[in-house]
N, C-alpha and C positions, 0 to 999 in steps of 0.2 A: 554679574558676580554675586555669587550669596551671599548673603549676609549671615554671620556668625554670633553668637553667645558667647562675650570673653570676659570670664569673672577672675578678678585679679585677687579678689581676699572676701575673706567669709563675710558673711551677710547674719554673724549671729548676732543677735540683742534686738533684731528687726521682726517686727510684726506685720503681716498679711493679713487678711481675708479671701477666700475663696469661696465665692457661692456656688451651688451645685456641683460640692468639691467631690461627691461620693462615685461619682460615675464617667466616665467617659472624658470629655477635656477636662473637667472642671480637676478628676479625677489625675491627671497625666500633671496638668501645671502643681498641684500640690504635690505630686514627687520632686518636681523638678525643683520647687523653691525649698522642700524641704534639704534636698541635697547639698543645696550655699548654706544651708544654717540659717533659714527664716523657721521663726514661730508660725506656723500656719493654723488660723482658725478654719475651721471646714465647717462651712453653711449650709445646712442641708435643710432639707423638709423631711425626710425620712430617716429619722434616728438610727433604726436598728441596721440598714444599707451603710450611713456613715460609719458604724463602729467595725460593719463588718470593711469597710475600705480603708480604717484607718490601720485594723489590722492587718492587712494583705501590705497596706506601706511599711510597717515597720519590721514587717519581714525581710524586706528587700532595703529598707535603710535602718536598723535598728537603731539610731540617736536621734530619727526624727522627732522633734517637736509638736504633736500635734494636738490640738483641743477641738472639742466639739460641740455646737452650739444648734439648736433647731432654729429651721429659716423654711415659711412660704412664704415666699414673695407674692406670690397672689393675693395674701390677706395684708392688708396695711397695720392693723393692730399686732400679728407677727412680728413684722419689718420693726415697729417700735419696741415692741418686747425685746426684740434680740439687740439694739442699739442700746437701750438700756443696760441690760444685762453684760453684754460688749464691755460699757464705759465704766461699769461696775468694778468689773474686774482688771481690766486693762488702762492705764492711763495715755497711752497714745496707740496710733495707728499710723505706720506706715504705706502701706500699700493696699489698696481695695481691688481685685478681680472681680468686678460685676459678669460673669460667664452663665449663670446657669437659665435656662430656658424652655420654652413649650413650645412643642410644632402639634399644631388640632387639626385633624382632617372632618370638624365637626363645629356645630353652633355652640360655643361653651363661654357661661360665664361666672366670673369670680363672686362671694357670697355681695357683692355691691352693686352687680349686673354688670360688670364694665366687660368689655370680651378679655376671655382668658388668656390669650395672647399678649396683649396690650399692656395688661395690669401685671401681667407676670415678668414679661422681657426687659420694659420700659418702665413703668409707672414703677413698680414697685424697687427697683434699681436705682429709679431718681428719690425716691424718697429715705432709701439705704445712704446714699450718699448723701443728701441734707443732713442724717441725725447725725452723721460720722466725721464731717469733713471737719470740724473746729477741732476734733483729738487730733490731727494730725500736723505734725514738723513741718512748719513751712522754710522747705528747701524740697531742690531739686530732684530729691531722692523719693521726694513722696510723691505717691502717680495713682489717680484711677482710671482704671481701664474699663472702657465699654468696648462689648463684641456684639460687632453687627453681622453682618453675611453680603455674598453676592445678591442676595433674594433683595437687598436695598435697589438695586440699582433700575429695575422695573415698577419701583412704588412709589406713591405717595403718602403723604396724613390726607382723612378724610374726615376733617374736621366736625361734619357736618353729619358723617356716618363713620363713626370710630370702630361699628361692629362689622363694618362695609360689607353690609348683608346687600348694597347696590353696586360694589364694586365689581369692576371688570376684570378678569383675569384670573388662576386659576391659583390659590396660598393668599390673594389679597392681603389677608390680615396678618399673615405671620411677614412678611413682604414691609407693612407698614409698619410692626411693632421694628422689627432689626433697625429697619430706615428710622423711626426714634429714637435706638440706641446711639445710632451713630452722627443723628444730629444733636443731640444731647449732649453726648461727647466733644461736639465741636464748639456747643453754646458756651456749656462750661469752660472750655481752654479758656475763651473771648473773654467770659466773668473774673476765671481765674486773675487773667491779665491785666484786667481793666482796676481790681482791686488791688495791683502789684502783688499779688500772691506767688508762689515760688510753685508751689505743686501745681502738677505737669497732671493736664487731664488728656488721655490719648485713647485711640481708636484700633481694633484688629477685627476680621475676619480668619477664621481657622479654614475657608475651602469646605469642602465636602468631605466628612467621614460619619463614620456610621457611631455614633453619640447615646444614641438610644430615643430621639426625637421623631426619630421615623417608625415608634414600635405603633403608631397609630392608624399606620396605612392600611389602606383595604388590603385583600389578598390578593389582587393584582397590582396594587402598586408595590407591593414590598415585594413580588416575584418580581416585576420587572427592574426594581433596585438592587435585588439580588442578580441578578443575571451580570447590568452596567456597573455592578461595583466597584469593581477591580480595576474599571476603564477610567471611572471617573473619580473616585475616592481614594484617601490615603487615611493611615492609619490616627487614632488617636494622639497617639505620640506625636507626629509630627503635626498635625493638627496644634497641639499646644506651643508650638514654637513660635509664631506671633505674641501669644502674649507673654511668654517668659524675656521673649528678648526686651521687649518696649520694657519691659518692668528690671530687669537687669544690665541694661547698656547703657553705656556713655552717650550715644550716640543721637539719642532720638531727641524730638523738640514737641513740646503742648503740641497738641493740632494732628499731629499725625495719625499715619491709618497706615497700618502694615497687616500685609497677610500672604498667600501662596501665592504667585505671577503666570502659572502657568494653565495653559486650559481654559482662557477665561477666569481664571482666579479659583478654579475648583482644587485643585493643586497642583506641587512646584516648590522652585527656590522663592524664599523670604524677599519680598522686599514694599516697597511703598506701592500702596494698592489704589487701584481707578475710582473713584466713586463719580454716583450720578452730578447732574448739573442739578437736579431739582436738590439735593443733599445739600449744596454749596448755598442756598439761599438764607442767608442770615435773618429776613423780617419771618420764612417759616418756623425756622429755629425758635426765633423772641415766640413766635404765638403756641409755638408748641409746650414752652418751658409755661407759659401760662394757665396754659392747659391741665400741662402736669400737675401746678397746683393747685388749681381750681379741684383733681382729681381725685388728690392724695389728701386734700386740704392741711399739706405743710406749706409753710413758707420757706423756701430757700434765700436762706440770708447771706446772701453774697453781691 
């Protein structure tokens, strides 16, 4: 049975975040939350993309609410700029959308050396959520969301090679950064819980849609994605329905991981999604979240 989106009363006076809200999911969940009547911030890296996205939403919902803030998450003094700037203006934070990402079909790294993927997915997501989490109501209603993918369930961390320029297998990196998000995700529930905090930190994969992550393929990979798209891909739209529901329902609990069921989870009806057994290992998680700060050199005080 699908599962459904049922909002009972407006969601005005609540504040969101969306990262890489200008495009694609990131793009699809900021109509959706703007439509209940959430303030949506749109975090972007590319200013003039946001204003022109935020324009296209208010054509189609003219009362939306929206503000715009610059965000690369691949630079960490970014990340702190925009929490500042955030807390400046805003006194709380209800809802964080950690969505926006990088797929490299290339050796690429952030101005720190860290791989670009890594710093950008994971790393710099985890340190979003440190500067932010203390503005936020602790109750039930407050949720951050990490988006991981299918691409977790073939990876590991490679502690030892983060750029897994010795890695086997053919996306490694992008593979491990997802597979961080969504053990992240699951550290955090565990922290959340263990400090009796009330916000709910939850997990989604969106499936396979065309995002704009894949504009980096060679010309035979992006022919042969165009050919299977249609077989294996579904629209951004429904792509964003994983995380509007964990973020708008009654229903869901910390810990969770919902995304598309069918096809292997490339898409399909909503429901609670497979992850690997390596994902489930709580002492990788602790080493990971170590990691992350040793990387970011914040402290996450929780």
């Amino acid at each position: 049975m699908a599962l459904e989106i049922k909002i009972t009363q407006t969601q005005k006076g609540r504040i969101a975040i969306v990262t890489g809200a200008n495009n694609g999911i990131g793009f699809e969940t900021t109509k959706g939350l703007a439509k209940v009547g959430y303030k949506v911030i749109m975090a972007c890296r590319n200013i003039e993309k946001a204003f022109s996205a935020r324009d296209r939403i208010l054509k189609e919902i003219p009362n939306a609410d929206l503000d715009i803030f610059q965000l690369d998450l691949s630079d960490l003094e970014s990340v702190k700029e925009f929490a500042q700037g955030f807390s400046k203006k805003y006194k709380k934070l209800n809802v964080l959308v950690n969505n926006a990402g990088v797929m490299t079909y290339s050796d690429q790294k952030n101005g720190e050396g860290i791989e670009l993927q890594f710093a950008t997915n994971h790393l710099g997501h985890f340190a979003l959520t440190s500067l932010l989490i203390d503005i936020m109501p602790n109750d039930e209603q407050s949720r951050i969301i990490s988006y991981s993918s299918v691409a977790h369930k073939s990876a590991s961390i490679h502690f030892d090679d983060i750029e897994c320029k010795n890695a086997k297998g053919y996306g490694a990196a992008y593979g491990q950064s997802k597979l961080a998000c969504l053990m992240f995700g699951d550290e955090l529930n565990r922290r959340l819980k263990k400090s009796e905090s009330k916000i709910l930190s939850l997990s989604v994969h969106p499936g396979v849609s065309d995002t704009g992550l894949f504009n980096d393929m060679s010309w035979i990979q992006s022919f042969l994605f165009k050919v299977l798209g249609s077989f294996i891909t579904h629209s951004n739209e429904k792509a964003a329905i994983p995380a509007l529901y964990v973020v708008l329902s009654n229903d869901v609990r910390g810990g969770d991981y919902y995304g598309p069921t069918g096809m292997g989870g490339l898409k399909g009806k909503l429901g609670v999604s497979k992850r690997s057994e390596y994902s489930k290992d709580e002492l990788i998680a602790k080493k990971l979240w170590d990691l992350s700060e040793e990387l970011s050199r914040i402290e996450f005080n929780l």
